[in-house]
C-alpha positions as CSV (number, residue, x, y, z in Angstrom):
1,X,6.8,-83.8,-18.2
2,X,7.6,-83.2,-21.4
3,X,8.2,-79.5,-22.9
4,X,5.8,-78.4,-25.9
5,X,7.3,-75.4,-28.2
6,X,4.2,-73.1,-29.0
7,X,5.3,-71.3,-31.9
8,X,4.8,-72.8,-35.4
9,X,7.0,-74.3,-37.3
10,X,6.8,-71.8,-40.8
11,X,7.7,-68.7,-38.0
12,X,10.7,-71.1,-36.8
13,X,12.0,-71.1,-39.9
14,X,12.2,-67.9,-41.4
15,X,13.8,-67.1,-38.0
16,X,16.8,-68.9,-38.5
17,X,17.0,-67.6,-42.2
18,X,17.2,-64.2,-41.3
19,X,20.9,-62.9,-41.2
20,X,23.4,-60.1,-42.9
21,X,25.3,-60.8,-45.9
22,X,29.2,-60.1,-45.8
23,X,28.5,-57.5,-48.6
24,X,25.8,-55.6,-47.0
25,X,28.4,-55.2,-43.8
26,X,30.5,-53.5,-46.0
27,X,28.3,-51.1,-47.3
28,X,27.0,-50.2,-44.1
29,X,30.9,-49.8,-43.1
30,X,31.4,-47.7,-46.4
31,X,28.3,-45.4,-45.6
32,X,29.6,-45.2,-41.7
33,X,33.3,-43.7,-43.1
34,X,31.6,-41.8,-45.9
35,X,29.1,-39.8,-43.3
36,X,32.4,-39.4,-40.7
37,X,34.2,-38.1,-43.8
38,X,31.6,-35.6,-44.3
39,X,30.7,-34.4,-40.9
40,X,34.8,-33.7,-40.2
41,X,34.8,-31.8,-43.7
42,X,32.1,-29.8,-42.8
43,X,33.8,-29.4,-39.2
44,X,37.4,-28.4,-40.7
45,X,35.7,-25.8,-43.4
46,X,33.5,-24.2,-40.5
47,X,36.9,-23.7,-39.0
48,X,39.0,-22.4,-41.7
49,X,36.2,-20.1,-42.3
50,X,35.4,-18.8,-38.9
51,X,39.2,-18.0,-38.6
52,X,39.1,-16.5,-41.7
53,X,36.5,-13.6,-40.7
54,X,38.8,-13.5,-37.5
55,X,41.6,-12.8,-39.1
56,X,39.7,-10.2,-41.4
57,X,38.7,-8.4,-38.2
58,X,42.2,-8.4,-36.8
59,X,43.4,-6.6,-40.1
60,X,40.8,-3.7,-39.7
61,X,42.0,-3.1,-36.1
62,X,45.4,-3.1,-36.9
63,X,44.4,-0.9,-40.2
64,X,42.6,1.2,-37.8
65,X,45.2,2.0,-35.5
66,X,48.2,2.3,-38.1
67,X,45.9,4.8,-38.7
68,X,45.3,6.4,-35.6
69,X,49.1,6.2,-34.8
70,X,50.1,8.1,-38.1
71,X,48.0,10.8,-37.5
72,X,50.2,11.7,-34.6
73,X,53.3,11.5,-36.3
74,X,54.0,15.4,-36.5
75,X,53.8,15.6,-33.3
76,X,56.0,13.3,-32.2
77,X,58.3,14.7,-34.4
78,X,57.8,18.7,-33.4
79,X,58.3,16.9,-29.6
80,X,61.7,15.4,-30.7
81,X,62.8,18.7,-32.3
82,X,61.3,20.5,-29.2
83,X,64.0,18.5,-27.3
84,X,66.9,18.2,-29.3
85,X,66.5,22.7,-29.3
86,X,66.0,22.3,-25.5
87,X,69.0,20.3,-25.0
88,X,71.1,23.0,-27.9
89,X,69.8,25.8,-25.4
90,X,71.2,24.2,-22.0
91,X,74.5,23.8,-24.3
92,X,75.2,27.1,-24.8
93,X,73.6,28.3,-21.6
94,X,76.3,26.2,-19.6
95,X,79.3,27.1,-22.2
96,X,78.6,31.3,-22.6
97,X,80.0,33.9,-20.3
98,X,78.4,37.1,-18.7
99,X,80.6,39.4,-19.8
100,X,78.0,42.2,-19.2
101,X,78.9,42.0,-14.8
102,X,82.7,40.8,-15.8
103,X,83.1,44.4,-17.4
104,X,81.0,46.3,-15.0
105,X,83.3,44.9,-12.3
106,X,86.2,45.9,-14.1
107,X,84.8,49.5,-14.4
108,X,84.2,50.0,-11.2
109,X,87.0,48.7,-9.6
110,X,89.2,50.9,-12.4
111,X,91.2,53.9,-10.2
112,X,90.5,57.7,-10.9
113,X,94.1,58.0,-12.0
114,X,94.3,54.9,-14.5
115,X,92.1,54.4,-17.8
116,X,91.4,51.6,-19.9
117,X,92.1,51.9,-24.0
118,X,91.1,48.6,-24.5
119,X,89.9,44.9,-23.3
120,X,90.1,41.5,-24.9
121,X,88.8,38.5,-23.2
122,X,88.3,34.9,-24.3
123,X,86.8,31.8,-22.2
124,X,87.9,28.0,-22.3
125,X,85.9,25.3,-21.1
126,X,86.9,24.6,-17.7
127,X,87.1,21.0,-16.6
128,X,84.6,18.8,-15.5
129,X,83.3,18.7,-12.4
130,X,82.7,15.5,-10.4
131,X,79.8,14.0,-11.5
132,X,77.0,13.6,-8.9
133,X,74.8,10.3,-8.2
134,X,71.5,10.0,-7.5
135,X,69.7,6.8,-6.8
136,X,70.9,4.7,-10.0
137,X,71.1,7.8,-11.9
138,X,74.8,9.2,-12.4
139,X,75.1,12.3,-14.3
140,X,78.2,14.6,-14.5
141,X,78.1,18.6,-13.5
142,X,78.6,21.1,-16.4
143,X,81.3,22.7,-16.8
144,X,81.3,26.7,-17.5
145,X,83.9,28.2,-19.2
146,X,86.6,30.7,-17.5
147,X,87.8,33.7,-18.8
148,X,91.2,35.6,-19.3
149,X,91.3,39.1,-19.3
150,X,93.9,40.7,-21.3
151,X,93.6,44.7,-20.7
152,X,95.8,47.9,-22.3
153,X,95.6,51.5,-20.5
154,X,97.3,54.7,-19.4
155,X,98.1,55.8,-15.9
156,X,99.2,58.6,-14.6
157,X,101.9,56.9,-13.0
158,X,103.9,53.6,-12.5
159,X,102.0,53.8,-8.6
160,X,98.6,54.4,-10.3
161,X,99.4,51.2,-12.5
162,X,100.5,49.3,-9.5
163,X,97.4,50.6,-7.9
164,X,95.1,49.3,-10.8
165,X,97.1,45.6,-10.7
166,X,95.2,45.8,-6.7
167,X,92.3,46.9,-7.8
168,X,91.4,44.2,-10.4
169,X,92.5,41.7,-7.9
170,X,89.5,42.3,-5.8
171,X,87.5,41.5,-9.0
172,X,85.4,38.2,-7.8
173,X,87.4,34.5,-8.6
174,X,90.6,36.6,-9.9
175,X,93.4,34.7,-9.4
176,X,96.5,36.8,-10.4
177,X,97.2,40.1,-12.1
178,X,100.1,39.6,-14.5
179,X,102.1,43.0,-15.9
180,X,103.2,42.5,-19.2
181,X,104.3,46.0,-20.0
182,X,104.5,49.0,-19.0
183,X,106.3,52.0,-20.7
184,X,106.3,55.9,-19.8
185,X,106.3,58.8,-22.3
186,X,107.4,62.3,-22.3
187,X,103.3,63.2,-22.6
188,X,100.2,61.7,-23.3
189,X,100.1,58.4,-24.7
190,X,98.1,60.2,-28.3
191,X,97.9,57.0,-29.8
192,X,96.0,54.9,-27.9
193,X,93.6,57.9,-26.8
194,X,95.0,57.7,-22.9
195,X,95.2,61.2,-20.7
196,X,98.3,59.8,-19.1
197,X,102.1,59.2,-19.5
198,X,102.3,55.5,-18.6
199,X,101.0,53.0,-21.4
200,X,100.6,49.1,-19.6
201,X,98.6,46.2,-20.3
202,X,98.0,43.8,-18.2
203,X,96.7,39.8,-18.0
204,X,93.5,38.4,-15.3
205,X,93.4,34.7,-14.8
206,X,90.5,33.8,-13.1
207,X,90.4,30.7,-11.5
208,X,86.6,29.7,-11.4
209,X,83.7,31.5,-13.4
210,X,82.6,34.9,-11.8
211,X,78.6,34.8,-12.0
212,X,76.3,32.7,-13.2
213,X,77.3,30.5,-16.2
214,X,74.5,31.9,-18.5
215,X,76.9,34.6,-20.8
216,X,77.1,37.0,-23.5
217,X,80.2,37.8,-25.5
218,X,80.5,41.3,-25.4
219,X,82.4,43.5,-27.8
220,X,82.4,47.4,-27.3
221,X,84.1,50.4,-28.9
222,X,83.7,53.7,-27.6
223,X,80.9,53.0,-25.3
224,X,78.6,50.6,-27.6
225,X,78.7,47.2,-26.9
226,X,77.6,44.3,-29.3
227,X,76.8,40.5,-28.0
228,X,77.3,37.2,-30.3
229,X,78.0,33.9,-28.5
230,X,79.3,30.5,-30.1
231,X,78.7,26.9,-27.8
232,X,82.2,25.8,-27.4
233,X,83.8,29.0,-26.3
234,X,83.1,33.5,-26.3
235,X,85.0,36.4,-26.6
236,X,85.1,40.3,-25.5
237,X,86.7,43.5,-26.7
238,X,86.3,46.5,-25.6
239,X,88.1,49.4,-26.7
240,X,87.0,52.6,-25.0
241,X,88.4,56.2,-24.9
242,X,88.2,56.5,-21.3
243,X,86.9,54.1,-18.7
244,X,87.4,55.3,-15.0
């Protein structure tokens, strides 16, 4: 049996002749690479744009809260000075003296025979006291300052200044009385104002501060007393015309 092809021979023909040209491959190729090229530029520029207006945005926020943030620069500064005046105050709280009790104590504890002409006291900073732990925290105690008491007067007699010397001792952290004169007259001592005979003046060491830490200095003629403290150390004199 023998096979019979159907289609005619013109159609076989222009079949065969049908094919692509090595030049029209390459423009196809071109085009192909030139429409890549295009999409990827379109691609890139959406991008660069898009991050663009992003960073634009990011800008006003930040422009926003620079801002925001500058408005409240006062009061972060009247809060730093609030503390720095803070920290002054518990300064000179912890470095001043009470004078105020120190001399009442030394009024009353005075004897009916003895009389004080005049007082002049001074503080030094006393030192340091172990520093206390807490957690991780370690912080060290402040130190208040501790007087001395230097004190001139007339007694009746050298008992009555012995007297006084025991007296003051009872005066609340004194630790010694120290006589460092003592001289009698014929009469009254006229010029220092005293009633009595014997002149003396005497020293108080105190060992620890008496009171609370928080001070005054005190100074106080004829009855008036004036107060003026300074941070690192304070003073007192008092000059009276007679303190029983």
């Amino acid at each position: 049996m023998n096979a019979v092809n159907l289609i005619p021979s013109d159609a076989r023909r222009r079949r065969r002749t049908v094919s692509a040209s090595p030049a029209t491959l390459g423009l196809i190729g071109g085009l192909v690479v030139v429409l890549a090229a295009a999409v990827l530029y379109v691609m890139a520029a959406n991008q660069v744009s898009s991050r663009r207006n992003e960073l634009a945005r990011v800008t006003a926020n930040a422009n926003s809260w620079k801002s925001v943030a500058d408005s409240y620069q006062s009061y972060v500064a009247a809060a730093q000075t609030r503390t720095a005046e803070l920290a002054d105050v518990e300064s000179l709280a912890t470095q001043r003296y009470q004078w105020q009790e120190l001399l009442s104590q030394i009024g009353s504890e005075m004897p009916a025979d003895s009389e004080l002409s005049s007082l002049n006291a001074t503080t030094a900073a006393a030192p340091a006291a172990p520093a206390s732990t807490t957690g991780t925290s370690t912080s060290a105690a402040p130190s208040a300052p501790v007087p001395s008491v230097q004190i001139s007067g007339c007694a009746a007699s050298q008992s009555a200044v012995a007297q006084t010397m025991i007296q003051l001792h009872r005066i609340p952290d004194v630790s010694a009385v120290s006589l460092s004169a003592s001289s009698e007259s014929a009469g009254a001592s006229s010029g220092s104002g005293c009633s009595y005979p014997v002149s003396y003046s005497l020293t108080l060491a105190f060992s620890a501060p008496a009171a609370s830490p928080a001070s005054t200095v005190a100074s106080t003629q004829t009855g008036t007393t004036t107060s003026s403290a300074t941070p690192a150390s304070s003073s007192a004199t008092t000059t009276t015309g007679a303190a029983q």
